[in-house]
N, C-alpha and C positions, 0 to 999 in steps of 0.2 A: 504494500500500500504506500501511497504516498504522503509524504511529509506535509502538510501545511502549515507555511508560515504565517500567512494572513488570510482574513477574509475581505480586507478592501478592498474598492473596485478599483478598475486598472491593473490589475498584479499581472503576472506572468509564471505560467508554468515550464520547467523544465522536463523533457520527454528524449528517450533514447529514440533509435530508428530503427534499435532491433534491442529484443531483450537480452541481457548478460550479465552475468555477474560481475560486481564491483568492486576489489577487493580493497577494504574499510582502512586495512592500514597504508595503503596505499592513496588511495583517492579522497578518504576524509580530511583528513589534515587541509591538504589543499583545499578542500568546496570550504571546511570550516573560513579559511584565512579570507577566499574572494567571495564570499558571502554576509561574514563575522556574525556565524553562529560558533557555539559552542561545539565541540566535537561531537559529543554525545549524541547530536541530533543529526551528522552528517554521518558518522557510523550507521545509526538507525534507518533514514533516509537509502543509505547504498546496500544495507542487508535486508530491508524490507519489499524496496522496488522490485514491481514486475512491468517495467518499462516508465512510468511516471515515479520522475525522482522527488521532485518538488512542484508546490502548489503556491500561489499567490507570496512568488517573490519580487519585491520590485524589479523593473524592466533591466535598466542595467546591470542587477545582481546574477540575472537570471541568461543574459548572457554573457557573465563574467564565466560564468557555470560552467556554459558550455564550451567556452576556449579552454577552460580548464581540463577537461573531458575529451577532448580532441590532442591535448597532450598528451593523454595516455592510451592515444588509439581509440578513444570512444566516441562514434555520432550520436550526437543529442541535437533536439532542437530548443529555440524559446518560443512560445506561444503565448499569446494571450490566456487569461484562466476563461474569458469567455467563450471561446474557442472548442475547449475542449468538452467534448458532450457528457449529458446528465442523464443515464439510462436512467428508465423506467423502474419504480420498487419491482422486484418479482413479484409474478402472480402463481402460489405456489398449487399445482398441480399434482393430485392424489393418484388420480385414477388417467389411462395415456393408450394411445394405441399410434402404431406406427404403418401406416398404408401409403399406395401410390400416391393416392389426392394429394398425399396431406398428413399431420402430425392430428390426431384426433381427442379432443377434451372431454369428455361426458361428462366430468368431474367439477368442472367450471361452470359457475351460473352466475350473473350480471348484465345488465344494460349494458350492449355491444360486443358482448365477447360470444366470437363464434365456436361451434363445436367442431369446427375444422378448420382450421388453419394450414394454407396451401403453401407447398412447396417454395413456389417461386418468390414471395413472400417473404421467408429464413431469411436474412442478411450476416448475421453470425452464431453459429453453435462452439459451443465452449463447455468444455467440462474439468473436475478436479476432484484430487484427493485432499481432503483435507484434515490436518494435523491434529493426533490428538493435544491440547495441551497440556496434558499432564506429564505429557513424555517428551516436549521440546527439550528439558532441562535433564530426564532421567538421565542415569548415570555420571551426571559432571558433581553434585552438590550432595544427593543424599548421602555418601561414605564422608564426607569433611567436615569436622566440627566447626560450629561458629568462630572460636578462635581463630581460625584457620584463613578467615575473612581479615583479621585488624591489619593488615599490611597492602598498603594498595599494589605491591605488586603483586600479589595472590589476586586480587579481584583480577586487575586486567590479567591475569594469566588463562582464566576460569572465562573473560569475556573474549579472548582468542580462541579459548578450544571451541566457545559455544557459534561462534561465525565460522570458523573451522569446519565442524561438521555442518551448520549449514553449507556453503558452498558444497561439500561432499556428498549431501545426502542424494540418495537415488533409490527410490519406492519398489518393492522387488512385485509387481506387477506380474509378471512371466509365472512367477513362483504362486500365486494368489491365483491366478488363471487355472496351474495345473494342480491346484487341490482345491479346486472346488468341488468336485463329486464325491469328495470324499467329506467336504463340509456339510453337501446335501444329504449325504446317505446318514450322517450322524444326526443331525436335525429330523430327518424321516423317521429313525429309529427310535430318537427321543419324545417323538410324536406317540411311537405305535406302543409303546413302552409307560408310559404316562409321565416319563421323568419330566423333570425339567429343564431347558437347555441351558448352558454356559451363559447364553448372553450374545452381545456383540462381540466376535472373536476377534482376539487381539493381533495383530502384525506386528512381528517382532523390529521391536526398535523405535515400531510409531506408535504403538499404544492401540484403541479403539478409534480408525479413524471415519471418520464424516465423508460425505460424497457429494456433489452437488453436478448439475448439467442446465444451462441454460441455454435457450433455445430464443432469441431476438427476430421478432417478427412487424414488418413495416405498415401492416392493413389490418385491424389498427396496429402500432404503432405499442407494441407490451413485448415484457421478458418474462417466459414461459420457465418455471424454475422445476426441474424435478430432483427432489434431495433423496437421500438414503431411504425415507419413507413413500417414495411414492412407486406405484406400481405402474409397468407397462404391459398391457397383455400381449399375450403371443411369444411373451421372453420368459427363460427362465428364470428364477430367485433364489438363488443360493443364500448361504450364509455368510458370503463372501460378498462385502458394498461394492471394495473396487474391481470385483470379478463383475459384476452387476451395474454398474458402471463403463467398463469396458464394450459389456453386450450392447448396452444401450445406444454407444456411441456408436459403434461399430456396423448398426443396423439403421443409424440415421444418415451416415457419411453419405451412402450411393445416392440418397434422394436431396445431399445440400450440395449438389456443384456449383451454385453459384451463392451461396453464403462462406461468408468469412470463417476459416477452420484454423487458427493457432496453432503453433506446435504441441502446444499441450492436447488439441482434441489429437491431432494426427499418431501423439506418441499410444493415447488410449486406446485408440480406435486400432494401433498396429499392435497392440497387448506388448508393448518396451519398456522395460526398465529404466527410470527418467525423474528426473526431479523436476520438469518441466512444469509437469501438472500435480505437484504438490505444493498446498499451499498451507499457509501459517492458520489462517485464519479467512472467512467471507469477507470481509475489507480485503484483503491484500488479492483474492481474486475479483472482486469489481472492480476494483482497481484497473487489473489485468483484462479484464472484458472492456472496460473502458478506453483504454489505451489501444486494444486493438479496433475498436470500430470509430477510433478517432483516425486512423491510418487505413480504413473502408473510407471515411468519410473525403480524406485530405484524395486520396487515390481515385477519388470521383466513383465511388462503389454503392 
């Protein structure tokens, strides 16, 4: 997600032209000095971004930014914060079906919203994993005593490993893929058995994670959301999100050729192993939805 510094009007946002990672002890220092914020928030800013770095910075700050950024090989641009578009709240979607016409709602009832929503229509599909937070931090803090913190170079050592394995991580997807039947079969058994099941099952390293897939459509003009909870018939439902996830994507791709597809959908929809489409949190993927249909918009899409 991106940082914002203001909400004055007139600001300027800063935007990459492709997503990358930023590496904090590298590039912060420098946004800190031609911005004159604090570190703290330009660390934040370059491990949070998923293409929008900063929000409502004054105009020459914002491209001090980006010459900055161009020194270490990075394109960004400056925009106005007007500029940059304000998707639609989700409208979150329980019930789904996916056919030739169209992405089908029956689940959805309001003044204007149709029970089908056609293909040509999509402008971008997007989907992610997202993180548990209980497990961003596991294993760096819980073996270290409080003590262990009175030295600040302990804290920053502890704030390197935790950017560290961000930039490293990468969602074992392939592996979630090929044990899902055996998720299923356990789940079935727990059914027929009258036990009851584990719960949401855990991915080692991520905790219980969350799934979300939004669907951006022009006539009207809303963000179709289907989260971990919502069902699409015709597919199957494992006990596996981001197997179920994957399906989903995978079975909308052939009917969005001309809606916007990120690498995150493309990495889902190919079952890859990828940190592309994992995210910290739903801010830091709107973010990333935002950023990319700002770059539909600019590319005349």
């Amino acid at each position: 997600m991106a940082v914002r510094l203001s909400r004055a009007e007139g600001r300027f946002s800063v935007l990459l032209t492709a997503v990358s990672w930023l590496d904090p002890a590298l590039v912060a220092p420098e946004l800190a000095r031609v911005l004159k914020l604090p570190k703290s928030d330009t660390v934040r800013a370059c491990r949070l971004q998923r293409g929008i770095l900063f929000e409502g910075a004054e105009e020459a700050a914002a491209k001090d930014a980006v010459k900055t950024l161009a020194d270490f090989g990075v394109e960004a641009v400056s925009v106005p914060d007007a500029e940059l578009p304000i998707l639609p709240k989700p409208v979150h979607v329980s019930l789904s079906s996916i056919g030739k016409e169209g992405f089908a709602t029956p689940s959805i009832t309001g003044a204007g919203m149709p029970k089908l929503w056609p293909w040509d229509n999509l402008v971008l599909l997007a989907g992610g994993v997202i993180m548990d937070p209980d497990a961003l931090s596991a294993g760096l803090f819980d073996k270290i005593e409080e003590d262990g913190f009175s030295d600040a170079t302990d804290r920053q050592s502890m704030a390197a490993k935790q950017l560290e394995r961000a930039r490293d991580r990468v969602f074992p997807l392939a592996r979630e893929i090929e044990h899902a039947n055996k998720q299923l079969g356990e789940a079935l058994e727990a059914a027929l058995s009258g036990k009851a099941t584990a719960g949401t099952p855990v991915v080692e390293g991520f905790g219980k994670v969350d799934t979300v897939l939004d669907l951006l459509f022009t006539k009207p003009f809303e963000r179709l959301r289907v989260s971990s909870k919502g069902r699409i018939t015709g597919l199957e439902h494992t006990g596996s999100r981001a197997r179920n996830l994957h399906a989903a994507v995978k079975a909308i791709v052939p009917f969005a050729g001309d809606a916007t597809q990120p690498g995150a959908t493309l990495g889902l929809a190919d079952g890859a192993d990828s940190g592309e489409y994992l995210f910290e949190d739903l801010s830091q993927f709107d973010s990333y939805c935002r950023w990319n249909y700002y770059w539909r918009l600019k590319r005349g899409g």
